[in-house]
N, C-alpha and C positions, 0 to 999 in steps of 0.2 A: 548439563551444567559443565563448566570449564574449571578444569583439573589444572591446581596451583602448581608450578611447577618446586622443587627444594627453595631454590632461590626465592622466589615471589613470595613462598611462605615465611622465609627465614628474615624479611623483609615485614612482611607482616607483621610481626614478631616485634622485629626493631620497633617498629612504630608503636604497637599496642603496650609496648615496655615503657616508651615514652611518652604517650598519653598517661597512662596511669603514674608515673612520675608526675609530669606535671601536674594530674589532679591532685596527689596527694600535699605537692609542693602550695596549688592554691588552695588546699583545706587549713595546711599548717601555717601561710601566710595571712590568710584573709578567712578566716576564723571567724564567729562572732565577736565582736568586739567586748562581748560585757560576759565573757568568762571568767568564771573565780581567778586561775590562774594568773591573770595579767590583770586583775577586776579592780578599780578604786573602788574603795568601801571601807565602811567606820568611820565616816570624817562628820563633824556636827556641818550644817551650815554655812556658820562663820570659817571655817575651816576650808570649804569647798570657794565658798567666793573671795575669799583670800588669795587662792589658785585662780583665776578666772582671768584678770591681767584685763585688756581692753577688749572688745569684739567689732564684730562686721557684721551687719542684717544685708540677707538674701532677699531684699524687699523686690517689690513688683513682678514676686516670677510665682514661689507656688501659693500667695496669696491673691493672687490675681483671679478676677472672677468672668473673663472671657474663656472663646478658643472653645469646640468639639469636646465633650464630657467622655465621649466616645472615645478620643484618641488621648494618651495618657501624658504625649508632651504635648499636647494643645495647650491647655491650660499656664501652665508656665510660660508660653511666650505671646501672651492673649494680650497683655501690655508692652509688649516692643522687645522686650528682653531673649536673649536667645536661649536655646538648650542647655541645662547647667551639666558644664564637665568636670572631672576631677583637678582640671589642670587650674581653673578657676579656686575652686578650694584652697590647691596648693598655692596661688600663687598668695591668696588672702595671709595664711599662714606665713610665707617669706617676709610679708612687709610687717609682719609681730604680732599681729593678731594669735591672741591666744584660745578665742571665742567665739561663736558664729552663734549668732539666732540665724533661725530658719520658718519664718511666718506660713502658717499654711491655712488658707481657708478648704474646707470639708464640705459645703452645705451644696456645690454641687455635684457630689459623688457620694451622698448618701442616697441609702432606698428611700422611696415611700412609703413603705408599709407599715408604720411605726417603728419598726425595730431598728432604725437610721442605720445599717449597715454600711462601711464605707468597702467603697469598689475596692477591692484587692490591687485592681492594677494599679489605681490611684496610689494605696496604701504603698505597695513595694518600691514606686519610681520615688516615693519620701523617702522610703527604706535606705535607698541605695544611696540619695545623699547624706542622709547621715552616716553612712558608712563613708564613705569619702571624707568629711569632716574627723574620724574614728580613725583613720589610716593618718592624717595627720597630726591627730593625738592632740585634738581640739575638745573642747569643754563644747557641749550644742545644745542651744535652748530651742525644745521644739515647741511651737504654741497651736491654737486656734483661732482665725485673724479676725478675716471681713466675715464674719458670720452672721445673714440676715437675719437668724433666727434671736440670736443675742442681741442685738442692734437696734429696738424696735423701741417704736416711739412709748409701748405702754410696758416697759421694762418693768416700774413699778408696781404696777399690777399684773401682769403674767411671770413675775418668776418664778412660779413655780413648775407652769411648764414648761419654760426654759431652762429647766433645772433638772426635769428629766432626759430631756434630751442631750443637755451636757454631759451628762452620768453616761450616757449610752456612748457617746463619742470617746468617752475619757475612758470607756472601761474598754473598749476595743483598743487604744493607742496602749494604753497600761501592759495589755498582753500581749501588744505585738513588739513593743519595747524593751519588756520587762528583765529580761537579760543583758540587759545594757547598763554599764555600770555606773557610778555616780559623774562619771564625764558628760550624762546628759540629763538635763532639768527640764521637767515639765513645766508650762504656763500655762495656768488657765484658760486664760482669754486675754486679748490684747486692749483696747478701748470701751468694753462695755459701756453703752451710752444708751440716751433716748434719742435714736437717729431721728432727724428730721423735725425736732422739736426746736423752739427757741431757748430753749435748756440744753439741749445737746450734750454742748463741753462743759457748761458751770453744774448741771443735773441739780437735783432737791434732796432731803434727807433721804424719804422715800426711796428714790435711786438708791444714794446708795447704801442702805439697810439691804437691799434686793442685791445687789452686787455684792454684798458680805453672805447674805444665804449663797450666795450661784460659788463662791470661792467654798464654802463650806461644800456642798455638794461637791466641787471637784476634789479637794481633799479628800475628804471621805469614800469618793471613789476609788481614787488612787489606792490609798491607804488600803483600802480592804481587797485588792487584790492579793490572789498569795504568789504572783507571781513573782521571782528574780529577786534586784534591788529594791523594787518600790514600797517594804517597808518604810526605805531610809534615805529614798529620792529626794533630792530638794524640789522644792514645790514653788515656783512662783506668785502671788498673788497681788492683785492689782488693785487700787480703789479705783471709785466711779471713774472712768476713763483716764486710764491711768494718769489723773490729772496732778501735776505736783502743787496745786494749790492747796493752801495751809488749810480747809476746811476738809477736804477729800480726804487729806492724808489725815487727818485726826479721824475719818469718820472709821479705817479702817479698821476692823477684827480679826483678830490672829482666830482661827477656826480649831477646835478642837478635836480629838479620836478618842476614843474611848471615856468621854469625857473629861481629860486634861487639853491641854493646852497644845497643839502639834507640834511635833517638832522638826528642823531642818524648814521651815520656812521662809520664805524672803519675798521680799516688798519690791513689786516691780514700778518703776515712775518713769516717766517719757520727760524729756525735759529739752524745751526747744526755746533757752534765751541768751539774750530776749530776745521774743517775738519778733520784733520790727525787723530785726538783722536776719531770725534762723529761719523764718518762715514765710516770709514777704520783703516787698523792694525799698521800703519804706527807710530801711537806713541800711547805709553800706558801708561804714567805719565804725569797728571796735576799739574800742582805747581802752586796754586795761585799768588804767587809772581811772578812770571815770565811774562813781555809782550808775550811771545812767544806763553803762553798759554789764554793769556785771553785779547791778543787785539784786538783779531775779536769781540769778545764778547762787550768790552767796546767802541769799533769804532760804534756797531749797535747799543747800547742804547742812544751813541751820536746824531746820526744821527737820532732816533726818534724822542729825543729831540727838536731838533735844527728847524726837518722837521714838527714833528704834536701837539708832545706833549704842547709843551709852546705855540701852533696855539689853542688847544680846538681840540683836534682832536685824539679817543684814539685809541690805537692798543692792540693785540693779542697775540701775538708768537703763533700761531696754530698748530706748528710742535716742539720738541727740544727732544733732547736725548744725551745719547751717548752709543755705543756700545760697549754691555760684551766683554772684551779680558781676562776672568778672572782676573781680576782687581779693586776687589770690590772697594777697599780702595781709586782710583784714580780716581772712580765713583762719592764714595761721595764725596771729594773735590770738582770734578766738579758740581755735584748736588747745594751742599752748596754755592758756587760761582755763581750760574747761577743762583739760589731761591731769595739769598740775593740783588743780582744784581736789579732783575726784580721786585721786593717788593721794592726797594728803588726807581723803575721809577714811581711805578704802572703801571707795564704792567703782566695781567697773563699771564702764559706761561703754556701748554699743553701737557704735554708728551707724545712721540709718540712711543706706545707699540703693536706692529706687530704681538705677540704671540710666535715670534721666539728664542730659548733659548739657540742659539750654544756658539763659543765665536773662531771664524772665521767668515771674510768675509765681516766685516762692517757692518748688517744688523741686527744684534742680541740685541734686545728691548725686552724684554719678561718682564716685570716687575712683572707680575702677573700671577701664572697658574689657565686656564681658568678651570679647570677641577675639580681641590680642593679649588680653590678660596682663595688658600694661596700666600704670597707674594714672591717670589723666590729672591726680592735684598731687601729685608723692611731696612736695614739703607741705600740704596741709597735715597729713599724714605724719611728716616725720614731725612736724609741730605738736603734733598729739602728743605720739610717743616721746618725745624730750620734755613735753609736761609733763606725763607719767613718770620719768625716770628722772625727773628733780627733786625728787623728795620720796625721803620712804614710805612705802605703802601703809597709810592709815596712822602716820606719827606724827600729824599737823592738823587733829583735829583741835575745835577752839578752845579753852579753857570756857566753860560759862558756868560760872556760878548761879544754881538756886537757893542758896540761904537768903533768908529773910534780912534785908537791908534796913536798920533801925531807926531809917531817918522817918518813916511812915508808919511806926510802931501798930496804928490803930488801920490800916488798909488792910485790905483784901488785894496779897499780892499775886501779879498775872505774870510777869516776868522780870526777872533781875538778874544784871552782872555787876558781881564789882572791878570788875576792870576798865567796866563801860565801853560802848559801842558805837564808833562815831558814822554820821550821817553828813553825805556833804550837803552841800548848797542847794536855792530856793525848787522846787518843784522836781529835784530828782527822784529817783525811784526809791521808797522807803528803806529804811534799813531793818524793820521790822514788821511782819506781816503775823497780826492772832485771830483767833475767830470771835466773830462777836457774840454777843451771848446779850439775849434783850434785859437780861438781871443788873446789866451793870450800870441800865441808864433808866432804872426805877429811882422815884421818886424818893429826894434826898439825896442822891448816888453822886460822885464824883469820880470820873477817870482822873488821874495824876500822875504826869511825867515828870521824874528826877532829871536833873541834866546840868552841863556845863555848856560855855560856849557863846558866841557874841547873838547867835540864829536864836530863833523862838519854834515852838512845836507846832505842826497843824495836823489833826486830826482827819484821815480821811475814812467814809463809810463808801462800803457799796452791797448792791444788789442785786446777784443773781436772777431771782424770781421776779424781781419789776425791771429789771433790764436797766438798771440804772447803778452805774459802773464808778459817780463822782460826786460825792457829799461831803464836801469839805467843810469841817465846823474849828472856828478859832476858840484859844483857852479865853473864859470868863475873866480869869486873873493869873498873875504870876507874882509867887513869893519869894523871897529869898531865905536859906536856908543853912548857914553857915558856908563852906561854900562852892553850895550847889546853888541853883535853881527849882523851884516847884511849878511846872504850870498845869493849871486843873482846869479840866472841861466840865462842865454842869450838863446836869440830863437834862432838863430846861431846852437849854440849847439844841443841844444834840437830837432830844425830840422834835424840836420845831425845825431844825434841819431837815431830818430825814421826811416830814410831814410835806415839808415847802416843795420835796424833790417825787414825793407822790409814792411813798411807803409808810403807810397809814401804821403797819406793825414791828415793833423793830425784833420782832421774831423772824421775819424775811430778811432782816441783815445778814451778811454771809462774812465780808472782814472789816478789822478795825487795823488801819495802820495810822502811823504817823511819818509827816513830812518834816525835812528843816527849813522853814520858812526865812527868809533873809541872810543867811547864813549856815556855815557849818554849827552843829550839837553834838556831843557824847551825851547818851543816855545812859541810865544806871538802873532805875524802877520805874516799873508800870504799876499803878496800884490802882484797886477801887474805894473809894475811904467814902462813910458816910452812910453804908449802907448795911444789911444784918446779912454775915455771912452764909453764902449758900451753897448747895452741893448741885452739880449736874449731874445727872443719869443720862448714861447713853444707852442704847440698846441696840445692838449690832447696826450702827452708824445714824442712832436717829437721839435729838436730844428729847428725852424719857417725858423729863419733871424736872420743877425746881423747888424745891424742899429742902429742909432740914431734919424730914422723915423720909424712910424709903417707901416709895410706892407700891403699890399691889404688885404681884410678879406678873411680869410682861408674858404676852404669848404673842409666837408665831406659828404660822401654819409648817407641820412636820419638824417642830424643833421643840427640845424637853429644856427649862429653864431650868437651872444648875446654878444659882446665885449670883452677886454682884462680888466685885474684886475691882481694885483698885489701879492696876497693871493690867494692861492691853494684852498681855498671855497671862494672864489669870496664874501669874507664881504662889505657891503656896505660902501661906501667914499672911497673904493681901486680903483675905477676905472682909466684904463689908458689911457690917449689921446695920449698921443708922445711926443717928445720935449726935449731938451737935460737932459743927468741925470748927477750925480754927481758921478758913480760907478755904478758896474755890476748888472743887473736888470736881475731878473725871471716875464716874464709876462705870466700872464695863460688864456690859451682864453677858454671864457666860451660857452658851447652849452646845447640847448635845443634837444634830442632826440625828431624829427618827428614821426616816425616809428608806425604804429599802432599796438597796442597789441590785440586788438580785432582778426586781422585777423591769430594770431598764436595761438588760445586758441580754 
C-alpha cells in the first residue's frame, strides 16, 4: 500500500473537515421541512386557506401516464414536459404564487400483489419536489390524479373496492408525509367520475353517494394514522368530478372520525368559465360586463357561498384557466375577473398549467416555459394577481338574505334576497342555478318568481341522465303585486315540457334555472306555493325520501348510521327527529365509516 506522506495527510484532513461541514451545514439547512421547530400547526382550516394566496398546478408532468415505470423521470415527461427542477419552483414563487398543486398519478407504480405498494423510487422523486416547493416556503396540495382504478365507468357499483385501494394508497403517502407540517394538504382524488360513460362529467346520485363514501375512506385513512401532523392536516375533498355544478355540490358530505363531524376539511371545485372561452375555441372575448361571460362564474361563488362558506367550511378552486386562442388581452380580463372574484370570497384558486403552448383545441395552458423558466403570458398573470390584490381577502362576499320574504306568505321558500339579483337580457346565462327536486312540480304545485323589471322569467329544466341539456317552460300567468311582479309556472306545464322533450320522470331533472326573457329582471323570491310542505332526506349525496316522516334508517355497505342533522357537518343541536316542517328541508344522514384501515395497509 502507499504511505501518505504529512502533507497528503494533513490535506486529507482539510477536506474530511470540510465535507463534514458541509454535511452538517445541509442537515441544518435542508432539514425535514415539517419539524416541530419551524412546523405550521394549530391553525383550523379556514385559518390555513386564508394563508394559501393563489397557486400554480404542476399539471401534465407527475400526472402523466406514459414513459418507462422502470425509469423514475420517465413518467414526468411522458407528456412533452421536461424534468422538474428547483429553479422552476422558484421561479413559480417570484411571480406570487403562494401555492403549488402538484397532481400525481400512482396506478403505475404500484404492485400487483394486492397490497398496491408504491415504488419507493417513484415515491422519493414526489418527495423531492415537494421539498423544493418546502425550501420556497409554499403551501403544496399533493393529490391522486388520472387514477384508472378511481375513474371507472361502474364507480357506482365498485366503490367499495375502490375504497380499499384508496386506503392503501393514502395510508402509505400519510406516512411518508407525515412529518410535513400544515404547509402541505392532502387531496383525495382529483375528478372522480364514471370515465367513458355518457354521464362522465354530469354522473347520477348513485355516483355521487360513491364519491362521498371514497372521500370518507380517505379521511378516515388519514386521520388514523399516528403519524406527525395528519391529526390536523387539512384534507381536501371533491364531489363527483370535482364538478361545480349546483347539484354535485349540494350532493357533497363533509365525512366524519370518530363519529363527529371532521374537521379542517375543504371542498375542492374545478372551475373552468365559461366553458366556451376556458376550454374550447368557441368564444374568444370576455367582457366583464356581460352575464354571458361571467355568470357561470358568479352563480359558483354563489353557490359556495350560500353551501359552505357562510357554514365555516372553506374551499379551493384546484383547477381554473382559460385557454390561449391568441388572445392575450381577453385573458387578462378573464384573469382580472376571476382573481378579483375569488379574493373578495376568500377562496384561492389554482391555475391549471399543462405545459402546453398551442392556441388551438381548448387545452393550451402553458403559463410558464418549463425550460427557461420564463413567463410566456406574465400580464395574464399579473392580471390575476392585481384581481387578487383589489379587494381584501374575503371582504366582498354578497350580502344574501334567507329570511322569508312576506309577499308569498303561503309558499315553500327555495331562495330569497331582499336586495334582489339582477339578470340581464333575453337568453343569457341565468343568474340563478337550484336543483330540482321532482316535489315542486306535483300536482297543484306552483313555482313563483318575485321580480322587478320591464323582462319577464323563463324557466329553464335540464337533464343529465336523458342527455337533454334545454326545457324551457314559460309562466302560466303573471301578477302584479304592489310593486313587484309575480310570475308562476304551473306543474301542468312543466310536466308536459319535460314529457315533450322525453323525460318521462322529473326525478331525472338535475336543475331548475331561470332566464330574463325580453329584458333585464331583479329577482327577490323563489317559491313553491300550492303545494304541502316537504322534507328532503339525502343520504351521503343521494336524495333519500320525500316525506313529512323520516324514513327507516338508511344502510350502506361498511358504514354505521349515526342519525339525520340538518347541517351538512352534522353541528351539534341540528339534530333531526321528524315531524312536520315549515318549508323545504335538506337533511344529511350522518355515518361513521366501519371499514378497517389496518387491513389495507
Amino acid at each position: 500500500m502507499k504511505i501518505q506522506s504529512k502533507k497528503g495527510m494533513w490535506l486529507v484532513g482539510i477536506v474530511c473537515c470540510l465535507c463534514l461541514a458541509g454535511l452538517l451545514c445541509l442537515l441544518i439547512f435542508h432539514r425535514n421541512p415539517g419539524t416541530a421547530e419551524k412546523g405550521l400547526s394549530g391553525y383550523s382550516a379556514e385559518e390555513i386557506v386564508a394563508r394559501m394566496g393563489f397557486g400554480w398546478n404542476l399539471g401534465n408532468t407527475f400526472d402523466a401516464t406514459g414513459g418507462n415505470p422502470l425509469n423514475v423521470y420517465s413518467q414526468e415527461q411522458s407528456w412533452g414536459n421536461p424534468v422538474v427542477e428547483k429553479e422552476l419552483i422558484h421561479a413559480v414563487k417570484e411571480a406570487g404564487f403562494t401555492t403549488i398543486r402538484i397532481p400525481v398519478t400512482w396506478y403505475r407504480h404500484l404492485s400487483e400483489d394486492g397490497s398496491y405498494t408504491i415504488d419507493q423510487a417513484f415515491l422519493d422523486r414526489v418527495k423531492t419536489i415537494v421539498d423544493y416547493a418546502y425550501e420556497e416556503d409554499l403551501f403544496v396540495i399533493l393529490n391522486v390524479h388520472h387514477e384508472e382504478w378511481v375513474n371507472v365507468p361502474e364507480l357506482a357499483e365498485n366503490y367499495e373496492a375502490i375504497g380499499v385501494e384508496l386506503s392503501a394508497v393514502w395510508s402509505q403517502l400519510a406516512e411518508t408525509f407525515g412529518e410535513y407540517d400544515q404547509h402541505l394538504i392532502f387531496e383525495g382524488m382529483n375528478e372522480p367520475r364514471m370515465a367513458g360513460t355518457d354521464l362522465e362529467w354530469g354522473g347520477k346520485p348513485e355516483a355521487y353517494a360513491a364519491v362521498n363514501y371514497l372521500n370518507q375512506v380517505f379521511v378516515g385513512t388519514v386521520r388514523s394514522s399516528q403519524t406527525g401532523y395528519n391529526g390536523e392536516r387539512c384534507l381536501m375533498i371533491p364531489g363527483y368530478a370535482a364538478s361545480s355544478s349546483s347539484a354535485v355540490l349540494e350532493s357533497i358530505a363533509i365525512p366524519t372520525v370518530n363519529g363527529e363531524g371532521a374537521d379542517n376539511i375543504i371542498i375542492s371545485v374545478h372551475c373552468y368559465s365559461p366553458y366556451d372561452f376556458c376550454l374550447s375555441d368557441a368564444r374568444k372575448v370576455f367582457d366583464p360586463e356581460d352575464p354571458a361571460c361571467t355568470g357561470d362564474i358568479d352563480n359558483l361563488f354563489r353557490n359556495l357561498q350560500t353551501l359552505f362558506l357562510d357554514n365555516g367550511i372553506p374551499v379551493v378552486i384546484g383547477e381554473t384557466s382559460a385557454t390561449n386562442q391568441n388572445n392575450t388581452e381577453e385573458r387578462e380580463k378573464w384573469a382580472y375577473y376571476m382573481g378579483s372574484k375569488a379574493a373578495a370570497f376568500g377562496v384561492p384558486i389554482v391555475i391549471w398549467d399543462n405545459g402546453a403552448n398551442g392556441s388551438v383545441g381548448g387545452e393550451n395552458h402553458a403559463y410558464i416555459n418549463r425550460r427557461t423558466y420564463e413567463w410566456n403570458y406574465p400580464t395574464v398573470v399579473q392580471a390575476l394577481m392585481e384581481g387578487k390584490d383589489s379587494i381584501g381577502w374575503g371582504t366582498g362576499r354578497e350580502v344574501i338574505s334567507e329570511a322569508e320574504i312576506s309577499s308569498l306568505p303561503e309558499g315553500m321558500l327555495l331562495w330569497s334576497d331582499t336586495n334582489g339579483l339582477a339578470s340581464a337580457a333575453l337568453w343569457d346565462y341565468t343568474y340563478i342555478v337550484m336543483r330540482a327536486r321532482a316535489h315542486y312540480y306535483a300536482g297543484g304545485c306552483e313555482v313563483a318568481i318575485v321580480y322587478t323589471g320591464n323582462g319577464e322569467p323563463k324557466m329553464v329544466l335540464d337533464s343529465e341522465m336523458n342527455n337533454v341539456w334545454w326545457i324551457p317552460v314559460d309562466p302560466d300567468r303573471i301578477e302584479e303585486m304592489e310593486d313587484k311582479n309575480v310570475a308562476y309556472f304551473a306543474a301542468e306545464d312543466i310536466l308536459r315540457e319535460i314529457h315533450n322533450a322525453g323525460v318521462e320522470n322529473p326525478a331525472e331533472l338535475r336543475n331548475m334555472s331561470f332566464l330574463a326573457a325580453g329584458d333585464n329582471i331583479t329577482a327577490y323570491e323563489i317559491s313553491v306555493v300550492g303545494g304541502t310542505p316537504m322534507v328532503i332526506y339525502k343520504v351521503n349525496g343521494l336524495d333519500y325520501a320525500i316525506s313529512t316522516e323520516l324514513p327507516k334508517d338508511p344502510a350502506y355497505t361498511n358504514m354505521e348510521f349515526l342519525g339525520w342533522y340538518t347541517t351538512r357537518d352534522y353541528q351539534p343541536g341540528t339534530e333531526y327527529t321528524g315531524g312536520a316542517v315549515s318549508k323545504d328541508t335538506t337533511v344529511y344522514a350522518k355515518f361513521q365509516l366501519t371499514l378497517s384501515y389496518e387491513a389495507s395497509k
